[in-house]
C-alpha positions as CSV (number, residue, x, y, z in Angstrom):
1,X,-13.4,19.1,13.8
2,X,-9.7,18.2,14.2
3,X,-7.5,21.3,14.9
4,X,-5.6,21.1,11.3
5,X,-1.9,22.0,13.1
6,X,-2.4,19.4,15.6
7,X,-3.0,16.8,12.6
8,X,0.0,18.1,10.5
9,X,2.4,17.9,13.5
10,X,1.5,14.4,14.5
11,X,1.4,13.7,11.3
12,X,5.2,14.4,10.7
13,X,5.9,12.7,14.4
14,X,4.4,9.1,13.1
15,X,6.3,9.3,9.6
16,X,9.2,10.4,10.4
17,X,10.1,7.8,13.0
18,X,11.2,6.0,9.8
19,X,14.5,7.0,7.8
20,X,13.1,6.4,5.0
21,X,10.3,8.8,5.5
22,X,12.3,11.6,7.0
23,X,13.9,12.6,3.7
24,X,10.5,13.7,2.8
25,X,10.5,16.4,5.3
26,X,12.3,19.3,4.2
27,X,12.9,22.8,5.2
28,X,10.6,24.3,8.2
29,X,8.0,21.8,7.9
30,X,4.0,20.8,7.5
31,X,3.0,22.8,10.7
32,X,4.6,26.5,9.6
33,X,3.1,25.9,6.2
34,X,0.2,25.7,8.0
35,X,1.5,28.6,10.0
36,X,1.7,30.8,7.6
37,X,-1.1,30.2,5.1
38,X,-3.6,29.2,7.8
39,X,-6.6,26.7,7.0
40,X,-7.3,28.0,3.7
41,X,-4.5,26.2,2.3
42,X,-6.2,22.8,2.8
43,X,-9.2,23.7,1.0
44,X,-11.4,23.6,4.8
45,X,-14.1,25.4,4.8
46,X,-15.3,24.2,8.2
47,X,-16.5,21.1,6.6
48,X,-16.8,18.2,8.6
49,X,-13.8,15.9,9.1
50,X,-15.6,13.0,6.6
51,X,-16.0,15.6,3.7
52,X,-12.2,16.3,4.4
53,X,-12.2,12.4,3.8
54,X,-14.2,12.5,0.8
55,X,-12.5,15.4,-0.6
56,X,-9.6,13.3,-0.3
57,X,-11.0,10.2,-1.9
58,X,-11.2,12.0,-5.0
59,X,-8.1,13.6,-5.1
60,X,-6.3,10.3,-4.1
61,X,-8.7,8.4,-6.9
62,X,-7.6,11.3,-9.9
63,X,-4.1,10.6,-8.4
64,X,-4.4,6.9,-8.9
65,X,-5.9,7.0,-12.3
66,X,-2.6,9.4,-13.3
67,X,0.0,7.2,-12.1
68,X,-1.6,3.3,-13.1
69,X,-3.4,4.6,-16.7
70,X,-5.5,2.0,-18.3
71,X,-3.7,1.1,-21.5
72,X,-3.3,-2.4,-22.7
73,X,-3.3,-3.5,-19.5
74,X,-5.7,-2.9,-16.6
75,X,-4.9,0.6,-14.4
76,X,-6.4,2.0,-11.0
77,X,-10.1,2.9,-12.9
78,X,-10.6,-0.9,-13.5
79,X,-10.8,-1.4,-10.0
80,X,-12.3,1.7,-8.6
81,X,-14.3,2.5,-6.1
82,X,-12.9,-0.2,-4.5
83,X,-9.4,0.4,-4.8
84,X,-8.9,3.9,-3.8
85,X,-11.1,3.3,-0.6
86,X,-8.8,0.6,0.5
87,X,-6.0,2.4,-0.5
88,X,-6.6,5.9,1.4
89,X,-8.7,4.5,4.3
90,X,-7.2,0.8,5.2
91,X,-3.4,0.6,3.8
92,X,-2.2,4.3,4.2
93,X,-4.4,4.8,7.3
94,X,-2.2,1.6,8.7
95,X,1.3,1.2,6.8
96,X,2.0,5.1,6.9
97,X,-0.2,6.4,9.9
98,X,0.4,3.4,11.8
99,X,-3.3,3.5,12.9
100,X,-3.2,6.5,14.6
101,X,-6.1,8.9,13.6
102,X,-4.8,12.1,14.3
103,X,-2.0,11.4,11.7
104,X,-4.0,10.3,9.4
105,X,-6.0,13.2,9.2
106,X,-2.9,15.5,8.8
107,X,-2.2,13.1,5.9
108,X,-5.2,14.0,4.6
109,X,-5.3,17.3,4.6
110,X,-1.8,17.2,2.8
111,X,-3.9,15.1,0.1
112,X,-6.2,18.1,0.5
113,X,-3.5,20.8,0.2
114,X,-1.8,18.8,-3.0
115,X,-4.7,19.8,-4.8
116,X,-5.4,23.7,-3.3
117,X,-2.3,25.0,-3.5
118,X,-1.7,25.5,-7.0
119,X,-4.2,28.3,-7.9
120,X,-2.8,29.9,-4.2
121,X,0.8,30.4,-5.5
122,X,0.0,31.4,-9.4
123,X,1.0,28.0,-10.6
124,X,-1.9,27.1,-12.3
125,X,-5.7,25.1,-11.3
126,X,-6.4,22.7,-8.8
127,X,-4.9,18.8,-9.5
128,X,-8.6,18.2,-9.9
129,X,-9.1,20.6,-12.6
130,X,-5.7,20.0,-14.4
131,X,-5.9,18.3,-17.9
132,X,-4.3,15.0,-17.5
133,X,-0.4,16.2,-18.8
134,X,-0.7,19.4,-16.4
135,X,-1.2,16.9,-13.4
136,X,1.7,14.8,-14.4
137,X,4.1,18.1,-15.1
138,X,2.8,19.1,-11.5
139,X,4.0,15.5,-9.8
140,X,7.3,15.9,-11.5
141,X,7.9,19.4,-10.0
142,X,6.5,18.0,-6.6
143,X,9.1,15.3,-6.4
144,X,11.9,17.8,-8.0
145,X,11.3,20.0,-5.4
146,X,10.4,23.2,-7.4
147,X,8.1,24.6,-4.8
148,X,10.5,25.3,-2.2
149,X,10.6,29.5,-3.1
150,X,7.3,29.2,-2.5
151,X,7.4,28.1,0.9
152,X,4.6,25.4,0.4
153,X,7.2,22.4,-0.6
154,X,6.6,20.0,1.9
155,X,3.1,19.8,2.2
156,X,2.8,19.1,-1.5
157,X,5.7,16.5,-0.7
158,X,3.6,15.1,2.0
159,X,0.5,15.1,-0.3
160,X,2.1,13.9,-3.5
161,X,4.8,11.5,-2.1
162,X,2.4,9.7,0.1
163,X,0.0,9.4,-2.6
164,X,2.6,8.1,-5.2
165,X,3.5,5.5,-2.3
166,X,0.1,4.4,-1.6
167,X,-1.0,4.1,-5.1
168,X,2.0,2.3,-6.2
169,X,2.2,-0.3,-3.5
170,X,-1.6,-0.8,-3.5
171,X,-1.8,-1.7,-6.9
172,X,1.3,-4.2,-7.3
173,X,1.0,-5.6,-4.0
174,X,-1.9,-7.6,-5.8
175,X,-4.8,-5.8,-5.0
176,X,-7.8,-7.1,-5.0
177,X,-6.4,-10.6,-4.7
178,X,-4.6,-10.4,-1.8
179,X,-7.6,-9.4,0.4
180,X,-9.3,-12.3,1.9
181,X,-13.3,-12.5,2.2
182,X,-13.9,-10.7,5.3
183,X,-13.7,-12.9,8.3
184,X,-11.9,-15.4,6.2
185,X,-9.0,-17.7,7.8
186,X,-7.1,-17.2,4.1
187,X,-6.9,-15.4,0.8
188,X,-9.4,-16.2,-1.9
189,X,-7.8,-17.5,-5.1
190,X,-10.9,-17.0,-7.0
191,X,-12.1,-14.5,-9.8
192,X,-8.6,-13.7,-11.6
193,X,-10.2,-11.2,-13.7
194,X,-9.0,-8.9,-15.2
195,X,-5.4,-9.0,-14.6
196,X,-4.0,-7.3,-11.1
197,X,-0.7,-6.1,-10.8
198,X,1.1,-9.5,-9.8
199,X,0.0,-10.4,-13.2
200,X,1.1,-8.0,-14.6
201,X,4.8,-8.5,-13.2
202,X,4.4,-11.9,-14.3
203,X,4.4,-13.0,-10.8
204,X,2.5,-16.1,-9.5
205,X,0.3,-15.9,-6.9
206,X,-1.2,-15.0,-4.0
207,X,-0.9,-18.5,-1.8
208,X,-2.8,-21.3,-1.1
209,X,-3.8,-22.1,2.4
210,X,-1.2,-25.1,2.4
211,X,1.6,-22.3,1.5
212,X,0.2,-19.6,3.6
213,X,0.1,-22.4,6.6
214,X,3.7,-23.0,6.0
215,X,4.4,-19.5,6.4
216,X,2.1,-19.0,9.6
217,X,4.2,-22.1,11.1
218,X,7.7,-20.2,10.6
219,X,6.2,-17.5,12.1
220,X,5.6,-18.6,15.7
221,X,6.8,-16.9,18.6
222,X,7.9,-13.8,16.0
223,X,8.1,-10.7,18.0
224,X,4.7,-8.4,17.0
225,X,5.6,-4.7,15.8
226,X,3.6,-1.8,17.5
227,X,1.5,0.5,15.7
228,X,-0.8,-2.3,14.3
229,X,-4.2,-1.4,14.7
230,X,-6.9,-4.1,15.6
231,X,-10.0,-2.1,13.9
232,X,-8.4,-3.3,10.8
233,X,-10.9,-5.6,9.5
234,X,-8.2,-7.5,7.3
235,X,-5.9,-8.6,10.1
């Protein structure tokens, strides 16, 4: 099992190599939270570090279905299960984690603590048990910063932020469609149905391989970032 301090603290080191991510860091930070409510706060139990995942998965998928409601339009349910495992395993595990592990399971347990902490400081139920208004009066106070006398403000800012990132970007980055078949050289332009998020934008899209070859050719000899990690089955 992951020690759950070690996680947060690597967790802040990754994200906060960015500026943009370090305003979500506030006040003493992830690891004295964890300091001073200990593992209980994450909702661990000694469980293993895949039902930490799982436990996740569902708070991440609720999450999802908040934000991207399915109204006129398609929302985050019309493309579950797939959607929220991509989302919380391959995109946040390697835009905001950067691939590394450790990190990623801090991340998680701030998923994990966004949903245990409410009942812990008298502010109501678990996200998971919230009627679907609660949740999004919860977000709000999350990203207004309202739990800083509780002392408990940035791992729910961790939790909800990241989620709220994740969520947002995986669904109008034009998931599924911009996911090739695995092992595929490019995207697959096939089965536009129902609408993704580039449709809804009114964008066109993805490319074809004659665009995307276009692309690849203005590419060459561009200097490669760190942090990508080859286990990623879609690179």
């Amino acid at each position: 099992m992951t020690n759950l301090r070690e996680a947060l603290v690597e967790m802040e080191k990754v994200l906060t190599r960015r500026a943009f991510f370090i305003k979500v860091v506030r006040g003493a930070g992830a690891a004295a939270v964890f300091d001073r409510f200990g593992p209980k706060l994450f909702g661990d139990t000694g469980r293993s570090e895949s039902a930490s995942l799982d436990a996740a998965m569902q708070i991440f998928s609720a999450f999802g279905r908040m934000v991207i409601p399915v109204d006129d339009d398609p929302g985050w349910a019309t493309f579950e299960p797939g959607i929220t495992t991509y989302a919380l395993d391959t995109y946040v595990r390697q835009v905001f984690a950067l691939g590394n592990d450790l990190a990623f399971s801090g991340l998680t347990q701030a998923i994990n603590g966004f949903n245990e902490i409410p009942p812990q400081i008298n502010y109501g139920p678990k996200f998971l048990d919230m009627p679907l208004d609660v949740q999004g009066t919860y977000l709000s106070d999350v990203l207004t910063g309202n739990f800083e006398n509780d002392g408990v403000q940035d791992i729910v800012s961790f939790g909800g932020i990241f989620m709220l990132l994740g969520v947002k970007q995986t669904f109008f980055l034009n998931y599924p469609h911009h996911i090739p078949d695995y092992n595929a050289e490019y995207q697959n332009l096939t089965g536009f149905s129902p609408k993704s998020g580039w449709d809804i934008m009114g964008f066109t899209g993805p490319v074809g391989p004659d665009e995307e070859k276009a692309l690849r050719a203005r590419s060459v000899n561009a200097p490669e970032l760190p942090g990508v990690d080859w286990r990623n089955p879609w690179i």
